[in-house]
C-alpha positions in Angstrom: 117.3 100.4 85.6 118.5 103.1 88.2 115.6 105.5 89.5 117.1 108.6 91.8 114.6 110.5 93.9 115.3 114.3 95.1 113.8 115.3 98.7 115.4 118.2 101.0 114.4 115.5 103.7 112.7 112.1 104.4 109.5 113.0 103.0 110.1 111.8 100.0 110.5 108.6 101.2 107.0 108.2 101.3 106.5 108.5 97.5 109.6 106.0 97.5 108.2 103.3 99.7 105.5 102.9 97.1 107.0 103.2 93.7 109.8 100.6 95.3 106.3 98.4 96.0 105.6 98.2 92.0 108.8 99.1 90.2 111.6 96.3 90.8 115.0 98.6 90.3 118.0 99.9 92.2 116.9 103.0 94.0 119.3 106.6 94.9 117.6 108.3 97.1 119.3 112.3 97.2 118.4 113.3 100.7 119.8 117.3 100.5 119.5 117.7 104.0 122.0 120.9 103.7 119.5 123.1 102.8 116.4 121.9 104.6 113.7 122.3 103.9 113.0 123.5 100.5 109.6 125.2 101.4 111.4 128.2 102.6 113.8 128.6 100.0 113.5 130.8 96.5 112.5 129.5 93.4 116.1 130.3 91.5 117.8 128.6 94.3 115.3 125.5 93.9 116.0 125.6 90.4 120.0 125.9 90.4 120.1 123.2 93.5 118.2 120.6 91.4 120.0 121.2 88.1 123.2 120.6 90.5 121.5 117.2 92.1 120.1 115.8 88.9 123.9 115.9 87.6 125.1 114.2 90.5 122.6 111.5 90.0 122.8 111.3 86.3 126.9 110.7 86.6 125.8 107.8 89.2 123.9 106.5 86.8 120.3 107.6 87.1 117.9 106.3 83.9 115.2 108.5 85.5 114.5 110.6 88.5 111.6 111.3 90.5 111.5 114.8 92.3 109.8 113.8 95.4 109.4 117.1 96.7 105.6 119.3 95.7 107.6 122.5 96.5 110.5 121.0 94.2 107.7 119.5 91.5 106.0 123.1 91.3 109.2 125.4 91.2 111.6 123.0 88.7 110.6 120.2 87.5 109.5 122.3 84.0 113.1 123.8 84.8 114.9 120.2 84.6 113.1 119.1 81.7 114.4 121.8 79.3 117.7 121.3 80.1 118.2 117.2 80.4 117.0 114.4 78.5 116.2 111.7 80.9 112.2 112.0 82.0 111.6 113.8 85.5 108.5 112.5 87.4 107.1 115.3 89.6 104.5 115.6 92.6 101.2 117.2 91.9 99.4 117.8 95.1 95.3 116.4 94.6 93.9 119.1 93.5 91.8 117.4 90.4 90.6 114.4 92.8 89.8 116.9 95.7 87.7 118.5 93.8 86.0 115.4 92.5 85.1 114.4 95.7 84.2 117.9 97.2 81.0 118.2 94.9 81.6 121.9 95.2 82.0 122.5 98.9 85.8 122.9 99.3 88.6 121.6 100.8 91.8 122.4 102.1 95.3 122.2 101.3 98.3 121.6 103.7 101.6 122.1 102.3 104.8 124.0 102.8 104.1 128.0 102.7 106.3 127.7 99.1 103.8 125.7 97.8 100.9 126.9 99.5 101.5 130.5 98.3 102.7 129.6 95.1 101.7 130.2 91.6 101.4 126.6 90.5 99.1 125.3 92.8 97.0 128.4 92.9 96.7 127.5 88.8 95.8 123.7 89.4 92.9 125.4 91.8 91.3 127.9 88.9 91.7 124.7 86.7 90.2 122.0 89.0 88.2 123.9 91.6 87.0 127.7 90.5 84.0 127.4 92.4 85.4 126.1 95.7 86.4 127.6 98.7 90.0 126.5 98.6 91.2 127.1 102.6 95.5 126.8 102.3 97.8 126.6 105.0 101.4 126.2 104.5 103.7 125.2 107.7 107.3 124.1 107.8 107.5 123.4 111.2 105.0 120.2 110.6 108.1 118.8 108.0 110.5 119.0 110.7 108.4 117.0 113.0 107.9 115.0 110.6 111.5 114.6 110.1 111.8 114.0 113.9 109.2 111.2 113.6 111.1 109.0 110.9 114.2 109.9 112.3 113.8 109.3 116.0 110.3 107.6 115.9 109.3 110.6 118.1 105.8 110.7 119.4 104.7 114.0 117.6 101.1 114.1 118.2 100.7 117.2 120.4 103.0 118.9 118.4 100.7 118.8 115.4 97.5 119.1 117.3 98.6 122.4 118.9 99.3 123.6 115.2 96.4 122.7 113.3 94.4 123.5 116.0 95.8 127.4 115.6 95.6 127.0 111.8 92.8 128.0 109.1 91.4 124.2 109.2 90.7 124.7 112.4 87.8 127.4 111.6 86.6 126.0 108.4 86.7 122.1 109.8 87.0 121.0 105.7 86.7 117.4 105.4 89.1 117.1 102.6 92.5 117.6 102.9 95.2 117.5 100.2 98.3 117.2 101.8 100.3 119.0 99.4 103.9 118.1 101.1 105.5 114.5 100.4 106.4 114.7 104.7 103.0 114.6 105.8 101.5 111.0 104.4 104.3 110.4 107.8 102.4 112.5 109.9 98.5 111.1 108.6 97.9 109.7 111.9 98.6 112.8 114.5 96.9 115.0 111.6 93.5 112.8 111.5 93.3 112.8 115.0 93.5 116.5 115.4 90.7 116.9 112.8 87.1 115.9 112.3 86.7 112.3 112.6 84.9 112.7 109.1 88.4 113.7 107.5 90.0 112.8 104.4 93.6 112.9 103.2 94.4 112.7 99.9 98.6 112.2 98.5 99.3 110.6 95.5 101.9 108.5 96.2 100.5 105.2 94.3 100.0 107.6 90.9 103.6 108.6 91.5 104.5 105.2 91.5 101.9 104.0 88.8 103.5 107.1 86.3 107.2 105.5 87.2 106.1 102.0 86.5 104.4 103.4 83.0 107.5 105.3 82.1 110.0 102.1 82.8 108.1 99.5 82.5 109.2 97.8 78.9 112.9 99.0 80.2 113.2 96.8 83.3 115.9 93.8 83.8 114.9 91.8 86.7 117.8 89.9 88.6 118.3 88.2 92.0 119.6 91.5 93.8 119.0 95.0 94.0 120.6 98.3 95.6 119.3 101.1 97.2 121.7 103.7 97.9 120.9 106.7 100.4 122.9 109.9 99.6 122.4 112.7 102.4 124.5 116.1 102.0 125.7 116.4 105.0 126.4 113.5 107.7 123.8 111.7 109.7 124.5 110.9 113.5 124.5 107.4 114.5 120.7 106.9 115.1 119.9 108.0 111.6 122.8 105.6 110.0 121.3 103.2 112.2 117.4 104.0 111.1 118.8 103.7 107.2 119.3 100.1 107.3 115.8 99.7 109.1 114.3 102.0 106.1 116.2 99.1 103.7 119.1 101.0 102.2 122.2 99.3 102.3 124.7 102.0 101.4 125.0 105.8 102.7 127.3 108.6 101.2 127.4 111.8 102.0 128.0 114.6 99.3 128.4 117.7 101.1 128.8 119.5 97.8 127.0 123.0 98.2 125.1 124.8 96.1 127.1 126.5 92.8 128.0 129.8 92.9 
């Protein structure tokens, strides 16, 4: 079983660190650094850049791919499934469980401004939470630090604090947060501590990894070694090569392909 995962960046990497915990495969993590991040991009480019990427990984081999991306999930993952066979697993920010645990007094949702202002999750809210007061903030400087922080282990904590502390949570202080971004899980720390000590951050990285293990479970072969390839599309500098193998991948390509005209 080969299982690729589709990020712009390292956020998905948090989605990958816990399926990889439950689901014994080789891994090909499509890092399409090119065009980071995805949160600022159009939703015909997202969709003709994954239908490019899930190609690639489908001629490498890929039984099943996980787009580990919310902005991704809620722009083209419908997209994909019309037009390949294989089963796509997307990333639904927590908008159902939120709402569970709000009891009606709102939360708040921190994501890219794609997502944030988009039409999907704005649906999953009338579904889930009509009667809450849903506060959204979408910020794409808080993925590149988030980048910087896997990357470089970079102490990011100010960085955060100063823009949350300028952001809508700030003046509504909700004590649920969906973080609606697979980079921020990375950044749970510095964004706790620039909130009310009540807070609490939902992701949904273990369902993402419980759907995966559903989906391939009777399909597994189990032997003595597995691979985990990390394919960026355009080259890492030494420190990041270097951070790879520390992250547990033992190959890197890069696949500076760009998008299709």
């Amino acid at each position: 079983m080969r299982i690729g995962f589709i990020d712009s960046g390292v956020g998905g990497l948090s989605v990958y660190q816990q399926v990889q915990q439950q689901v014994a495969a080789d891994y090909i993590y499509l890092m399409d650094n090119k065009y980071l991040p995805y949160g600022e991009k159009s939703e015909s480019f997202i969709q003709q850049r994954l239908y490019q990427l899930s190609e690639h990984l489908l001629d490498l081999g890929a039984d099943l791919i996980v787009i580990a991306c919310n902005t991704a999930t809620t722009q083209a993952v419908e997209y994909l499934r019309q037009h390949f066979a294989i089963p796509f697993v997307g990333v639904v920010p927590a908008i159902k469980p939120a709402a569970a645990l709000s009891l009606g007094h709102g939360f708040a949702v921190l994501a890219t401004p794609a997502t944030a202002n988009g039409d999907y999750i704005a649906g999953l809210i009338r579904q889930f939470a009509p009667n809450d007061q849903v506060i959204k903030f979408g910020s794409s400087e808080l993925v590149r630090l988030a980048e910087d922080k896997v990357w470089y282990q970079q102490d990011v904590q100010q960085q955060v604090s100063d823009i949350l502390s300028v952001s809508p949570l700030a003046e509504h202080h909700s004590h649920i947060v969906v973080l609606g971004c697979t980079h921020f899980p990375f950044l749970a720390e510095e964004i706790k501590c620039a909130l009310p000590a009540a807070t609490v951050l939902l992701e949904t990285g273990d369902a993402i990894a419980r759907r995966v293990r559903q989906l391939v479970g009777e399909k597994l072969i189990y032997k003595k070694q597995y691979q985990h390839c990390f394919i960026s599309t355009r080259e890492l500098n030494e420190v990041q090569t270097n951070r790879l193998i520390q992250l547990g991948f033992d190959q890197h390509q890069c696949w500076p392909m760009p998008i299709a005209s």
